[in-house]
N, C-alpha and C positions, 0 to 999 in steps of 0.2 A: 565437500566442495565449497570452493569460497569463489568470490566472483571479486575482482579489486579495482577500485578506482584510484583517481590520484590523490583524494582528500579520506575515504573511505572505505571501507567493504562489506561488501554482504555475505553472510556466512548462517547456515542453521542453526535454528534456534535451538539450544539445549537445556533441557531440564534444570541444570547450575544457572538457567539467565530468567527463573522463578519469580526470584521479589523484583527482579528488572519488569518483565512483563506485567505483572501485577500491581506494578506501579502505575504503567499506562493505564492498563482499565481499571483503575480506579480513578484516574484524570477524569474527572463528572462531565467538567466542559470538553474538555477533549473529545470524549467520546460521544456525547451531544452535537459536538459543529459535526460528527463523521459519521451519525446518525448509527453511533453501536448503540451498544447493550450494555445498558445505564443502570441495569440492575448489581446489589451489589453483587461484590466478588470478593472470594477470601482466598487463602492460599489451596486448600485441598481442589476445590476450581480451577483455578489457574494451573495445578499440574495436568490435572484431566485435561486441560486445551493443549497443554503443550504434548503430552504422551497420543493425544491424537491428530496433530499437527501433520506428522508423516506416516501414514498407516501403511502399510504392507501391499501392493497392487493396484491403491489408489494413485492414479494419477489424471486428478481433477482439481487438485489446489496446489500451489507450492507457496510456499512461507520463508523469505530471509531475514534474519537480524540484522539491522544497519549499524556498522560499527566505526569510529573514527579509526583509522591506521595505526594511530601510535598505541590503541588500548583495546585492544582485540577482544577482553575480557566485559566490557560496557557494552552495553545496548543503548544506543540511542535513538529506536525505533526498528520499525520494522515493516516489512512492505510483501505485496502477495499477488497471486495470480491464482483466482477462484475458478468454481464452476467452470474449468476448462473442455472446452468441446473438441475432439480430435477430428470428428468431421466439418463442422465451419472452421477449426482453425482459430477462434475467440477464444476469452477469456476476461473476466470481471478483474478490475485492477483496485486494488486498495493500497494502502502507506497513511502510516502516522509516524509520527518526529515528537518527541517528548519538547516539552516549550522553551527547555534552556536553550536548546539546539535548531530552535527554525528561523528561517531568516538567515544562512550561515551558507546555505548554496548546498547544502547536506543533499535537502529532498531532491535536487533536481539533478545533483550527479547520481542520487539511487536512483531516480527512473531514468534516464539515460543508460546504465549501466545493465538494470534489469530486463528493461523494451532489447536491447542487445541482444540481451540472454535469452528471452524469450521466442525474438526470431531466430538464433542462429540453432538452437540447440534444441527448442519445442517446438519451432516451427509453427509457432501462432502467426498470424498474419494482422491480427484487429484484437485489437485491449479498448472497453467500456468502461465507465465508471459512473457513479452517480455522485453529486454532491446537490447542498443544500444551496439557494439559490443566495441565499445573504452571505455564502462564505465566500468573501470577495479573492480575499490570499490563495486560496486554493483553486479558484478559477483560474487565475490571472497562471499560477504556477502551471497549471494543467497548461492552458494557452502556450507558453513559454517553450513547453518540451513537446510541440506540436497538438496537440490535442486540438479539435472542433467541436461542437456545440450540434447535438446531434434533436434532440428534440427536448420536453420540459414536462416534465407528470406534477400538474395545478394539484396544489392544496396536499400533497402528497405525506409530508411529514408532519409531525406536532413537534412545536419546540418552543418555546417560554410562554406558552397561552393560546398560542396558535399556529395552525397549518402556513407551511411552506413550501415552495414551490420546490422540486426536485428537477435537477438539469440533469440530462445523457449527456457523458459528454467520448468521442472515441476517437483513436488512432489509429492506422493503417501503418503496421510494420514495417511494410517494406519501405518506408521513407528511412526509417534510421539507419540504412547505411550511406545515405546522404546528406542525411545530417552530421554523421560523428566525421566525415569527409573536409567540414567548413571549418 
């Protein structure tokens, strides 16, 4: 399954996109502004996440590669819908963007494209997400492609010597078909 925008696409991640992924989570700060898992990572790791990425009758997470149109082959991040509940219809939203690539309008045609997909085809209704309170870019982005500011968990995260405030922030699906309308 691939899902295509005008700049990009998302498509699963395959085992061949290895040292791509692994390159993210080795990004130290990367994965600190996004509050991963900053321990290291080697390749035998990083296959294990991918071979368990799509397991067999789970369906509580999905994972796409974000990829520019003209190189189907690059990963230039990659974006997810967690911990999905079939009775409220939620689900936890994550996306990273490798650093050569943000700031380029990437991130915000994947969530538009994904929030799509997720209403028309999973039928979620509301995506969550958590960021760190100094991650201004990621706000403002979030903001951008609807999201609100839903509440703030104080003191939540450790990040360069000290706690950080952690922001909710959520969307109500059904607005993206009046969005992608304007």
């Amino acid at each position: 399954m691939t899902l295509n925008g005008k700049k990009i696409l998302l498509r699963p991640i395959e085992t061949s996109d290895v040292e791509q992924t692994l390159r993210f989570h080795q990004d130290l700060q990367g994965m600190v502004d996004l509050m991963g898992f900053v321990m290291p990572v080697n390749l035998e790791n990083e296959k294990h996440w991918i071979d368990n990425l799509y397991p067999q009758n789970n369906r509580s997470n999905i994972y796409f590669g974000i990829c520019g149109k003209d190189n189907k082959d690059h990963l230039v991040g990659y974006i997810s819908a967690k911990n999905i509940n079939q009775i409220n219809r939620t689900a936890e939203f994550g996306i990273y963007i490798e650093k050569d690539s943000r700031r380029k309008g990437i991130a915000k045609e994947a969530i538009t494209i994904f929030i799509t997909y997720l209403y028309s085809q999973i039928h979620i209704r509301k995506i969550f997400l958590f960021v760190l309170n100094d991650n201004e870019k990621a706000i403002n982005l979030y903001k951008s492609t609807g999201f609100i500011q839903e509440g703030v968990m104080r003191d939540h995260c450790w990040k360069d010597g000290g706690y950080r405030d952690l922001i909710i922030m959520s969307k109500f699906t059904k607005n993206i078909q009046k969005e992608n309308k304007k």
